[in-house]
N, C-alpha and C positions, 0 to 999 in steps of 0.2 A: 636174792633181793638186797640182801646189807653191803653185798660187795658194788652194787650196783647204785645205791644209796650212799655209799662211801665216797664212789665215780662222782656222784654228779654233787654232791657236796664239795669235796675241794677244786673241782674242774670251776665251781662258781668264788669259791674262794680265790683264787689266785687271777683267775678274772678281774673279781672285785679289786685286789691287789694293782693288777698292770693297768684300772681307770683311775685309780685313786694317783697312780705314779705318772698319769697323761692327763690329769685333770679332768675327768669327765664323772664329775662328783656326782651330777643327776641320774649317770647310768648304774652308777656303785651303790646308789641309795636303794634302788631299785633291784640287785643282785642281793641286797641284805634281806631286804624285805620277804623275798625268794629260800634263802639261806635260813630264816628264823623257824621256818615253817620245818624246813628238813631236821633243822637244831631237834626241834620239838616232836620231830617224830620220832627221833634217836633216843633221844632222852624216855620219851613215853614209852618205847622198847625195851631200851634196858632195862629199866626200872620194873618193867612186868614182866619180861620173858628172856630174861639172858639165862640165871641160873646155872651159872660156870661152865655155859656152852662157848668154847674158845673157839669152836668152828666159826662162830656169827662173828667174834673179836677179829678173829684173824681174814674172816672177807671183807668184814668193813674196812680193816687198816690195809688189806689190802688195795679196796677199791680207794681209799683215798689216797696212795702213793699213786697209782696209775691213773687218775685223775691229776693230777700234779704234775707227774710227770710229760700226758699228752699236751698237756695245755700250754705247759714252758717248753717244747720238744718241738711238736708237732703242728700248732696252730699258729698260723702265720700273724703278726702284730705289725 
């Protein structure tokens, strides 16, 4: 779940990044808005059930390298 929560967080991040660099400020506003909700559920997690469980650390960091990476890689702009 954290590694896949990790995915679709920066996969929206860098999203948001390449409309902000193309002008499409109303679609990026709109990617945030999206983006605060996941913020807030990361945060709500940690903060009650991480408990120096590095396994969760290390699938979210991973799923956010691999979200970053398909997005700049993979998806055609």
């Amino acid at each position: 779940m954290y590694f896949g929560v990790g995915f679709v967080e920066m996969f929206l991040a860098t999203q948001r990044t390449y409309w902000i660099s193309k002008g499409r400020s109303r679609a990026a506003a709109h990617l945030v808005f999206f983006e605060n909700f996941i913020a807030m559920f990361v945060i709500y997690q940690v903060a009650n059930n991480l408990h120096n469980n590095w396994g969760l650390i290390t699938a979210f960091a991973l799923g956010n390298a691999i979200g970053t990476y398909i997005n700049l890689e993979k998806v055609p702009f």
